[in-house]
N, C-alpha and C positions, 0 to 999 in steps of 0.2 A: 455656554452661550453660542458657539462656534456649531455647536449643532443643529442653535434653533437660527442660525444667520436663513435670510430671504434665499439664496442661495440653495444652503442643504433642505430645505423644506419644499423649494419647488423641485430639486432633483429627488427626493425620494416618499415625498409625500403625494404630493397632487398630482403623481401620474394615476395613483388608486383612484383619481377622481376624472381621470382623462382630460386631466388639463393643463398638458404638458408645455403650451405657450401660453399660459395667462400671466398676467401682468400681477407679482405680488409687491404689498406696502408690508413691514413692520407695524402694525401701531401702537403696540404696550407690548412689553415686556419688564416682567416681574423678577428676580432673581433671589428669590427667597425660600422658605424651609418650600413652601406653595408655592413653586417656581411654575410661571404660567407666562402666555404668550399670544398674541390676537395679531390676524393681518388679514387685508382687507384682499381680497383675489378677484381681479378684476376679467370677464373672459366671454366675448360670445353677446357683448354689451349687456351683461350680468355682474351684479356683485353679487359676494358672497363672503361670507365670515370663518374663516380657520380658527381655529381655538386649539391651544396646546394645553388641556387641564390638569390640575395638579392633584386628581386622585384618581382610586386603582378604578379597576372594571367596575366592580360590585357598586361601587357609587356613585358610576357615569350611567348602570342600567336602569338603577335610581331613580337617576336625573330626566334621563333617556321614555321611562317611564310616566314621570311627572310633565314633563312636556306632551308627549300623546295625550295622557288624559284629560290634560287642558283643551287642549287643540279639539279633541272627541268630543268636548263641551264648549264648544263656540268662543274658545278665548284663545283674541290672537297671537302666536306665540310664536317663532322662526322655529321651524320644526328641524332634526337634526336630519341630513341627505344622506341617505348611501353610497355607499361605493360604488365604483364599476361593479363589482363583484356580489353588490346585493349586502355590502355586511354596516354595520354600525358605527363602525369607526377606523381608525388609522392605528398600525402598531408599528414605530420607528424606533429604534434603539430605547425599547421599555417606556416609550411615552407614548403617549395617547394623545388624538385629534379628532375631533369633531370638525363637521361645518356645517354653516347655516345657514339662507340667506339671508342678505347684507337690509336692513331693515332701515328704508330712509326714509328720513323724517328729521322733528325737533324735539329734541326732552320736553319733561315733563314742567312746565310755567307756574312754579306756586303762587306767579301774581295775577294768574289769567285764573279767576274764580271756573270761567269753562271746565281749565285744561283739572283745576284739583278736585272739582265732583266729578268729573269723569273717572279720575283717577279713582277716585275715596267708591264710587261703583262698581267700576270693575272689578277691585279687591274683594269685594263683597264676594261676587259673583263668583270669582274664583276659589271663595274659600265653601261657599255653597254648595257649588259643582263637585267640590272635590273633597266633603266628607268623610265617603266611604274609599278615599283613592287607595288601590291596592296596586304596586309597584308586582312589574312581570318576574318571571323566575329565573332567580340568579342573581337579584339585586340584592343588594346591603340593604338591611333595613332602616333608615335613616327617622331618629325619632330626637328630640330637643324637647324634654321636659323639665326645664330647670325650674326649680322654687326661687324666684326670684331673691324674695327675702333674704335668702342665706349669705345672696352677696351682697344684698342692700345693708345688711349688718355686720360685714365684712369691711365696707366700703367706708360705712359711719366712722367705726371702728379707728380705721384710717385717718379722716377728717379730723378728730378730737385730738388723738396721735398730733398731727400738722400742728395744732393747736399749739399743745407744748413745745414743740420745738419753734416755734414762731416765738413765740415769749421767751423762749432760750435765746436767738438769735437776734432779733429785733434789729431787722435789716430792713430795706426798702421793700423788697416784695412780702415779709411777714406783716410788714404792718398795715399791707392790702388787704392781706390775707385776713389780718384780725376787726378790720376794719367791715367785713362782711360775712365774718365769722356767723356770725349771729342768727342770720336770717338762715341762710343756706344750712346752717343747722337744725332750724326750725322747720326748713324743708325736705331734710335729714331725718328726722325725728318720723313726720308726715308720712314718707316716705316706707318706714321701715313697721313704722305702726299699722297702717293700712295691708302691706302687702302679708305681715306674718297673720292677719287675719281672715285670708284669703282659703276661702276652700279648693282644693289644687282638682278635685277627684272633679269637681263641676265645671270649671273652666272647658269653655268652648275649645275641640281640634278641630284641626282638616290638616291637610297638608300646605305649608307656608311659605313662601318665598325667599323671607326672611332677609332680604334685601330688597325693598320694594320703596325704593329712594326714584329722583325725579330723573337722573341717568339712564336706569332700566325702566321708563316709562317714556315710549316713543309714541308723538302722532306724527302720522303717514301727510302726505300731500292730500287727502281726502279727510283728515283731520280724526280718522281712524285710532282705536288706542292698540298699543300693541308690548308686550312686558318681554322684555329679555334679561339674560343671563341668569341662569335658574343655578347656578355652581351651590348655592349656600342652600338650598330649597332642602325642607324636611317634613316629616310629621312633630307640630306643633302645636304651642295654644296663638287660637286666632288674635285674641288679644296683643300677641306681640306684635305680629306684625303690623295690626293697627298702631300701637304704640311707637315700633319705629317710624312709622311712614310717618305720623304726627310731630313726632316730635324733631325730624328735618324738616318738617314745613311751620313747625314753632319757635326754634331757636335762631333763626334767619329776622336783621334787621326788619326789612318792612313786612314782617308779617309775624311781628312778635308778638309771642302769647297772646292769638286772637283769641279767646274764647267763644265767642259768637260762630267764628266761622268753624273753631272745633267742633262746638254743637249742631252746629248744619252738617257738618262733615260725617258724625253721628249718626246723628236722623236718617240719612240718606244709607247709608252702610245698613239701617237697619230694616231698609224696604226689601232686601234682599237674606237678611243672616240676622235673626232676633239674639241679642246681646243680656245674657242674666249679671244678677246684681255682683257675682266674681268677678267676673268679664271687666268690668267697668273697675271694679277697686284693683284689678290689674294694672290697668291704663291709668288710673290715677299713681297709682304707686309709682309706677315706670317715669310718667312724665313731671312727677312732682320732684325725681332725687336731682339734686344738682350734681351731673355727672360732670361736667367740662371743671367746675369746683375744685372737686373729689380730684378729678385724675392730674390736673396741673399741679397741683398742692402736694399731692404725695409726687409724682414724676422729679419734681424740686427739689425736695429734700430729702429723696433717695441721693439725688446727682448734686447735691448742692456746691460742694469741694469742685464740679468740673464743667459746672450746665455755665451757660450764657445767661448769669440773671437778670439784664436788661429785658432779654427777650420771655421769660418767662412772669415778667413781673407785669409788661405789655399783655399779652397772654390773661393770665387772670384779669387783667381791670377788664379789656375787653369783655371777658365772658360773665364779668358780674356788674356790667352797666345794669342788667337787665333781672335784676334777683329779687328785686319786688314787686315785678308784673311777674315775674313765674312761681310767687308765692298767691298772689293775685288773686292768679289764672286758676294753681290747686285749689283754695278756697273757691272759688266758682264754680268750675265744675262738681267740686263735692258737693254743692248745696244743689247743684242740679239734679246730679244722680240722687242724693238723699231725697229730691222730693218725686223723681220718680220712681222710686220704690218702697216709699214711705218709709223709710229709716232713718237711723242716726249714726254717722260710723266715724266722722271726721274730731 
């Protein structure tokens, strides 16, 4: 930590950037197996973004890569600056530094219907552009093609598991537990049914963000869209990242399980990147399992001897007020997709 203090970072980092009196902040710091580090460097009435990231070369060139050929295709992205010396990055005691400009603006507004079809566009656009993305030479080649299923039946698996030992224990937070058992099972069930049916070889790639939450979705003072922090970006199926960005803008109070606005969100993604009938029973699988469920329930009764069960038992009701609008929700959009593609899968 002493090494990444504001101090040592301005005496032996940001002179490579001739910026030997700029004003640095701290503003995250991670200290973890991905020990990483962000500070804002203020200089020349410029900001700018320092990044300390927490992997090697081969998957900063990657990165490094995926940013240019964004940026080559009209999508706005803080591109990474060179050095004084023309080169790509920072090398301080075996860690690595990027910087960016400081990209100001407001995140991404899931209540502002604007701010989220802007959003649900650009994503488009970006998985469009970026197809055929081939990363420069020397980069890792970063690929993410998990069958979801194998962990959606892994995950079940688990759930049932909770089950009995809820029945074993019959404490205050099992008899939540059992009490919503039922459903979330059934969207368990939904979940893992759908996805092992999935043709994997048809699923739509490009290369994918893969964190493309309403944080790393900035508008500018012109109301401009602009996507940062690409650390997690790979070759993927476009379906997930659709699926992620959905389902942080689904499981949020006032904007729970719209389905409506999923389907607009849809439609419009598809003016840009036509979606086949995998594509969609991806996205249904994904958004149908009850993850917050799954993972409190087993988190508990790995820890049960030493967790805080007040606070885990708050935990679950919270995340199961809502388990039969996102049963609802599954059901609706399957009947959508089933009739736009004239099948029957659900």
């Amino acid at each position: 930590m002493d090494l990444l203090s504001e101090e040592n970072v301005k005496k032996y980092v940001l002179p490579h950037y001739n910026m030997v009196n700029a004003n640095i902040t701290r503003i995250k710091f991670k200290d973890t197996d991905k020990q990483r580090a962000v500070y804002k460097i203020d200089y020349l009435n410029k900001s700018y973004c320092l990044k300390k990231v927490y992997f090697d070369e081969g998957n900063l060139l990657f990165v490094y890569s995926a940013i240019e050929w964004l940026f080559r295709n009209e999508i706005r992205v803080p591109r990474i600056l060179p050095t004084a010396h023309r080169e790509r990055f920072v090398k301080y005691k075996e860690m690595l530094f990027i910087m960016t400009p400081w990209i100001i603006g407001t995140k991404c507004n899931y209540d502002n219907s604007t701010h989220l079809f802007q959003a649900v566009s650009n994503l488009s656009q970006m998985h469009s552009t970026s197809k055929n993305f081939t990363p420069i030479e020397g980069s890792f080649k970063r690929v993410n093609f998990e069958k979801i299923y194998i962990s959606f039946e892994k995950h079940f698996s688990q759930i049932l598991n909770c089950s009995n030992l809820a029945f074993k224990y019959e404490d205050k937070f099992s008899l939540l537990f059992l009490q919503y058992f039922e459903i979330n099972s059934i969207l368990a069930k939904i979940s893992t049914r759908i996805s092992s049916t999935i043709d994997y070889k048809n699923l739509s790639t490009c290369l994918c963000h893969l964190d493309y939450v309403n944080k790393n979705i900035i508008f500018d003072e012109s109301d401009n869209i602009w996507v940062i922090d690409f650390d997690k970006c790979s070759m993927a199926y476009c379906a997930h990242d659709i699926s992620y960005f959905l389902r942080r803008f689904l499981k949020r109070n006032t904007t729970n399980w719209k389905l409506d606005a999923t389907i607009s969100c849809l439609e419009l993604y598809e003016k840009n990147f036509l979606l086949n009938l995998d594509d969609y029973k991806y996205i249904i699988s994904y958004l149908a399992f009850p993850q917050k469920f799954w993972k409190i329930s087993r988190d508990y009764y790995n820890n049960i001897l030493k967790c805080n069960h007040n606070s885990f038992f708050y935990l679950l009701k919270k995340s199961s007020v809502n388990c039969i609008n996102q049963l609802e929700f599954t059901i609706g959009l399957g009947k959508y997709v089933e009739k736009k593609f004239n099948t029957t899968f659900l």
